[in-house]
C-alpha positions as CSV (number, residue, x, y, z in Angstrom):
1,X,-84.1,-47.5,10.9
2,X,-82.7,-47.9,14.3
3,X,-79.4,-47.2,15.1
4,X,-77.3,-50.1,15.4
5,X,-76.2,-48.4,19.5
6,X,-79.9,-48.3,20.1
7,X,-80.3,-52.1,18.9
8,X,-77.8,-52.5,21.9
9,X,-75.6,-54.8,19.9
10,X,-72.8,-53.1,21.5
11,X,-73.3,-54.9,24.8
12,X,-73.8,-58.7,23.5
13,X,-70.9,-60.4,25.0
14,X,-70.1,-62.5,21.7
15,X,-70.7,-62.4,17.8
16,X,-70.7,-66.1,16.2
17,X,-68.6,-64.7,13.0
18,X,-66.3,-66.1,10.3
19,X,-62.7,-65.9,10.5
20,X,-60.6,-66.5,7.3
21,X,-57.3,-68.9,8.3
22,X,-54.5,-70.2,5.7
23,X,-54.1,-73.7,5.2
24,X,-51.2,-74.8,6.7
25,X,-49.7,-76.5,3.8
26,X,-49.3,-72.3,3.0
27,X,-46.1,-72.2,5.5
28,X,-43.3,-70.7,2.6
29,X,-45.7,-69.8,0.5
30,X,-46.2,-66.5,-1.4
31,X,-48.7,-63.6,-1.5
32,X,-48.7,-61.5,-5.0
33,X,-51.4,-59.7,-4.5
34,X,-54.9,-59.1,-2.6
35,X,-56.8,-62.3,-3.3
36,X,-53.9,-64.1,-5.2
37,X,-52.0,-66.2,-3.3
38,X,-50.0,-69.7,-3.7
39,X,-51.9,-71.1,-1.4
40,X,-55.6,-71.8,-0.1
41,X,-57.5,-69.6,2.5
42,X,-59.8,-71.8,4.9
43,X,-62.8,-69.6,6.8
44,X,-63.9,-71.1,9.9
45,X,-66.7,-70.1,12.1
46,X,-65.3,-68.5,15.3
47,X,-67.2,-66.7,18.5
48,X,-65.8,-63.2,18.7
49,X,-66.2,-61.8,22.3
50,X,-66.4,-58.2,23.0
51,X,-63.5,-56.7,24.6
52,X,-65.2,-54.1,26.1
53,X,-66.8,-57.0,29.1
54,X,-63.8,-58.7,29.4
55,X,-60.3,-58.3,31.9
56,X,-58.1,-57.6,29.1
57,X,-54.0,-56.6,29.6
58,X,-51.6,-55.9,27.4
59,X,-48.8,-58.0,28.9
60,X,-51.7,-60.9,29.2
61,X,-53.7,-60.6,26.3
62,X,-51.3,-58.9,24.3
63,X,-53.6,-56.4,23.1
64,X,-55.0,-53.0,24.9
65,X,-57.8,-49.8,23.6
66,X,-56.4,-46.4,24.6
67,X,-58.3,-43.3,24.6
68,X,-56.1,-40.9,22.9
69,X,-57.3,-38.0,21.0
70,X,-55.6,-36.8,18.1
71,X,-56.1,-33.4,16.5
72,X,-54.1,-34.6,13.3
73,X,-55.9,-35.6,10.1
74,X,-55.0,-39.3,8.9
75,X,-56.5,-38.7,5.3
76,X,-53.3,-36.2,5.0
77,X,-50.4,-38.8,5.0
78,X,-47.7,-35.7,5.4
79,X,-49.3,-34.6,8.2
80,X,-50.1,-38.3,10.2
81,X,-45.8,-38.5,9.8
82,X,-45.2,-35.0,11.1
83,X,-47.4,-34.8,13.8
84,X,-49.4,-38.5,14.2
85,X,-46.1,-40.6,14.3
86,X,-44.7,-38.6,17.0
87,X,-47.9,-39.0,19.6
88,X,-47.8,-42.7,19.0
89,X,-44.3,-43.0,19.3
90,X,-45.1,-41.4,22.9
91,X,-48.2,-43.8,23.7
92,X,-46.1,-47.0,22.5
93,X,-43.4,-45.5,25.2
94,X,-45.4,-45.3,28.0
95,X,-47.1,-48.5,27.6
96,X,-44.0,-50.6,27.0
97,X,-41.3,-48.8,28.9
98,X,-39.5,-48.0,26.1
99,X,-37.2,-45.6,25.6
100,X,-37.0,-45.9,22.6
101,X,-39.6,-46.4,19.7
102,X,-39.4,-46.1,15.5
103,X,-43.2,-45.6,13.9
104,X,-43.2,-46.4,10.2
105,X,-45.8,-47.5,7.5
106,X,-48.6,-45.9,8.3
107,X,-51.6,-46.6,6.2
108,X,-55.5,-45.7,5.6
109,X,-57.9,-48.1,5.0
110,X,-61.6,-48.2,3.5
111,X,-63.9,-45.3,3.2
112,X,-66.0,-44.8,0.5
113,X,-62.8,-44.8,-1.6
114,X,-61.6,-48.1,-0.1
115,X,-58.2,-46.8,0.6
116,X,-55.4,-49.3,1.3
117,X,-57.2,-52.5,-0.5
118,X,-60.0,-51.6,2.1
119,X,-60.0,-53.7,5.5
120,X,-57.4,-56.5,5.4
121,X,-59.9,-60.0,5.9
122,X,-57.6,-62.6,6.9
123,X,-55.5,-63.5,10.1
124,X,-52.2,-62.5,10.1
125,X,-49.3,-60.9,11.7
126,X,-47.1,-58.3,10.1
127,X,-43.3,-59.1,9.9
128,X,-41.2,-62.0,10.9
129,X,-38.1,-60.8,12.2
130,X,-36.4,-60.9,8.8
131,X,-39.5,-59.1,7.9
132,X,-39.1,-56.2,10.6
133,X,-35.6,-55.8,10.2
134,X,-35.7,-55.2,6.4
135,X,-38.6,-53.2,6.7
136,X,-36.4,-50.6,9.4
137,X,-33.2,-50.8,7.0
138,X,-36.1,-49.4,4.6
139,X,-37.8,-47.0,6.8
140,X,-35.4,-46.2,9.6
141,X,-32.3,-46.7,7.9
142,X,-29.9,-44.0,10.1
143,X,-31.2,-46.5,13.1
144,X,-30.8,-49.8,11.7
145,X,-27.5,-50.6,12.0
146,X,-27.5,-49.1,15.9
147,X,-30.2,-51.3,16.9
148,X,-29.4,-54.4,15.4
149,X,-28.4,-56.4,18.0
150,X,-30.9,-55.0,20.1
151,X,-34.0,-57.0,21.1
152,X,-37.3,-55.4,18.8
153,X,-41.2,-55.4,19.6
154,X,-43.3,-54.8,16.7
155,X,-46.5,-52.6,17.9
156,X,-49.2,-51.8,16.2
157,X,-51.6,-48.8,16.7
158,X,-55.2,-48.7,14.7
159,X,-57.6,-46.0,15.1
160,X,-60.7,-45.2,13.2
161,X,-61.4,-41.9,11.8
162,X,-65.2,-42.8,12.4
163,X,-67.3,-44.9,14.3
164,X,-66.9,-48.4,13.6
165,X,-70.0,-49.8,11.9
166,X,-68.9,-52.5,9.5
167,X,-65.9,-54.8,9.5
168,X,-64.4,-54.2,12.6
169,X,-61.0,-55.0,13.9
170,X,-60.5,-58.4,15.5
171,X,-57.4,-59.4,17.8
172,X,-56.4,-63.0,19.0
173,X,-55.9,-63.6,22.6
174,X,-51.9,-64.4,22.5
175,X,-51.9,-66.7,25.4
176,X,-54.7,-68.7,22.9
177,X,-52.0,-69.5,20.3
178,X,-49.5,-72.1,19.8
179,X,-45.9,-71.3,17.5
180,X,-46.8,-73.9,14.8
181,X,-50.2,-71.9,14.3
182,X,-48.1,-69.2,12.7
183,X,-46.7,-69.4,8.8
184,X,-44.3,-67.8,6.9
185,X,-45.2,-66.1,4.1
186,X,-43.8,-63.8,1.6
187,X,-44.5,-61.0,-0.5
188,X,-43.7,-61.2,-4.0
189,X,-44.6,-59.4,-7.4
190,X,-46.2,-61.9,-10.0
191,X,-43.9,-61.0,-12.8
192,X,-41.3,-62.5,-9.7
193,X,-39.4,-65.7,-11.1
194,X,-37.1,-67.9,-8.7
195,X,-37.3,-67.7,-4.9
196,X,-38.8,-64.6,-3.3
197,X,-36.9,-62.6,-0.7
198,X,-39.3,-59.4,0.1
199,X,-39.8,-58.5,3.7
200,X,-42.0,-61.3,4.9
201,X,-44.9,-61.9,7.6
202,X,-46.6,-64.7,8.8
203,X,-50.5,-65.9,8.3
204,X,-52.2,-67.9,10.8
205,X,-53.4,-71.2,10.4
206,X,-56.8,-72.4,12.6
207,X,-56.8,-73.9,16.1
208,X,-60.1,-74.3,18.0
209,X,-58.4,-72.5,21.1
210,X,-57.6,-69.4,19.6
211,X,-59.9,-66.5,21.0
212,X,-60.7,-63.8,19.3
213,X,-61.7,-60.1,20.4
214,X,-63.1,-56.8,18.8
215,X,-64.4,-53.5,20.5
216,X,-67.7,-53.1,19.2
217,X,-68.4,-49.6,17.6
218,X,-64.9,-48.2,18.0
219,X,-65.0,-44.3,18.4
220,X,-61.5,-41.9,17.1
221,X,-60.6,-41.5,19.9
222,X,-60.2,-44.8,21.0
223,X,-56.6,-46.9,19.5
224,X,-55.9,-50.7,19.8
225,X,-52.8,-51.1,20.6
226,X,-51.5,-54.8,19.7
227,X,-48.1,-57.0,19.9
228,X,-47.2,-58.5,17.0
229,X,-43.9,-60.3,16.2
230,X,-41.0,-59.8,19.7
231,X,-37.6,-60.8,18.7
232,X,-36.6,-61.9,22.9
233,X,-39.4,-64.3,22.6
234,X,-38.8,-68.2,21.1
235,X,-42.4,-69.3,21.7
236,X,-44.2,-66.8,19.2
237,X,-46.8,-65.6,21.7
238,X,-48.2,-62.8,18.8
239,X,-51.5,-60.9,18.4
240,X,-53.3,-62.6,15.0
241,X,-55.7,-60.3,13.8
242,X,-58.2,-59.5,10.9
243,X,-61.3,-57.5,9.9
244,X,-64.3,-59.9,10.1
245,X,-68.2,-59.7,9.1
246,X,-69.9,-58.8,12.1
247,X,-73.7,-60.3,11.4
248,X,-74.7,-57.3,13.3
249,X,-74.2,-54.6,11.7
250,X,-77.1,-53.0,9.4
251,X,-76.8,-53.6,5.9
252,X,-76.5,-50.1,5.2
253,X,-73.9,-49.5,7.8
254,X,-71.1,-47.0,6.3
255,X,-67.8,-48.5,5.6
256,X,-65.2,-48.5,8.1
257,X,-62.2,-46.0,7.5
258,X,-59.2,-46.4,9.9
259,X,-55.9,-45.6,10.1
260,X,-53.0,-48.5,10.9
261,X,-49.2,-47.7,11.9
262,X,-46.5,-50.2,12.9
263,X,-43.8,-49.3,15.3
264,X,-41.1,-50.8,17.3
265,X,-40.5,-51.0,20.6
266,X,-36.4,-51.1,21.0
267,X,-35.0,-53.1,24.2
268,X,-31.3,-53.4,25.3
């Protein structure tokens, strides 16, 4: 079989693909578990351009790819906090002009083993604030008290540990989305009764203007760098994303494998 690089897939400008949305009656609603939800999940067929063609910014789009080559190995989860958080902590600086930057909850995804659930397949943005601030009194909790009145930018920074082949990474345009596309939703355990007060994130209901992005055949050296939720901002401008099926890729095409970390971005 041809390889999928020799097919030339990786210079179409677009993939017609299928994005998976929330209803928006889910806005309060609760997540239990992968696939269990109190609410109802809506897919919608969505062009996904590639990135790779496109004028794309950070500050504009709200999304970047780095070439950064790490020596550390992300299976070993000791290791990625000892020696992985540190470099990203340093790439989130000099992109955002921090001084300033926490890296936290690190997570591998996929592989033959699927690790992590496998790739996440639905649009969504990590924490609300309530969300990211629990989350640091968890994580970073000698820091949390001195940043609190601070202004926060949660970044996140995905690399695959091989080329992407399968189910890659999309990321929507954040001048493409209006506040009310964006619910909240939290995360509960089903033995839960009564309301549920976990560190929360949002999910993203459709809109026909949103436009989405993905880097076709992501290599490890390569990270996408992403905003997500910025407590100085009112309107909500946040990078969606998801893992999608790209109708490309060969049927035998070996799972993806990547490794995801948040971080913050501290701001007087």
């Amino acid at each position: 079989m041809l390889s999928l690089k020799s097919d030339q897939t990786a210079d179409l400008p677009y993939v017609d693909a299928v994005i998976r949305y929330s209803e928006r009656a889910a806005d309060g609603g609760t997540i239990f578990e992968n696939g269990k939800y109190t609410f109802e999940m809506e897919d919608h067929p969505m062009r996904v351009y590639n990135a790779r063609l496109a004028d794309i910014s950070f500050e504009k789009n709200g999304f970047t790819l780095v070439r950064q080559k790490t020596d550390v190995d992300l299976t070993d989860q000791a290791a990625a906090m000892k020696f992985y958080y540190p470099e990203v902590q340093e790439l989130v600086k000099k992109l955002t002009g921090a001084k300033e930057v926490i890296a936290f909850m690190g997570i591998l995804r996929g592989g033959e083993q699927n690790a992590g659930g496998g790739p996440a397949l639905s649009a969504h943005v990590d924490f609300t604030e309530y969300g990211l601030r629990s989350s640091l009194e968890r994580f970073a909790p000698e820091r949390a008290e001195a940043i609190k009145g601070k202004r926060l930018v949660n970044i996140n920074v995905w690399r695959p540990l091989a080329t992407v082949e399968r189910s890659p990474l999309a990321v929507c345009d954040k001048s493409s989305v209006d506040r009310s596309d964006f619910l909240r939703i939290n995360f509960g355990s089903a033995t839960q009764t009564g309301a549920v007060q976990e560190p929360a994130g949002f999910n993203c209901a459709y809109n026909p203007n949103h436009r989405w992005y993905y880097y076709p055949f992501m290599e490890p050296d390569e990270v996408l760098v992403f905003k997500l939720f910025d407590t100085g901002e009112t309107n909500w401008k946040m990078t969606a994303h998801t893992a999608f099926d790209d109708p490309t890729s060969a049927p035998d095409a070996p799972p993806r494998i990547s490794y995801e970390i948040r971080t913050v971005a501290v701001f007087d």
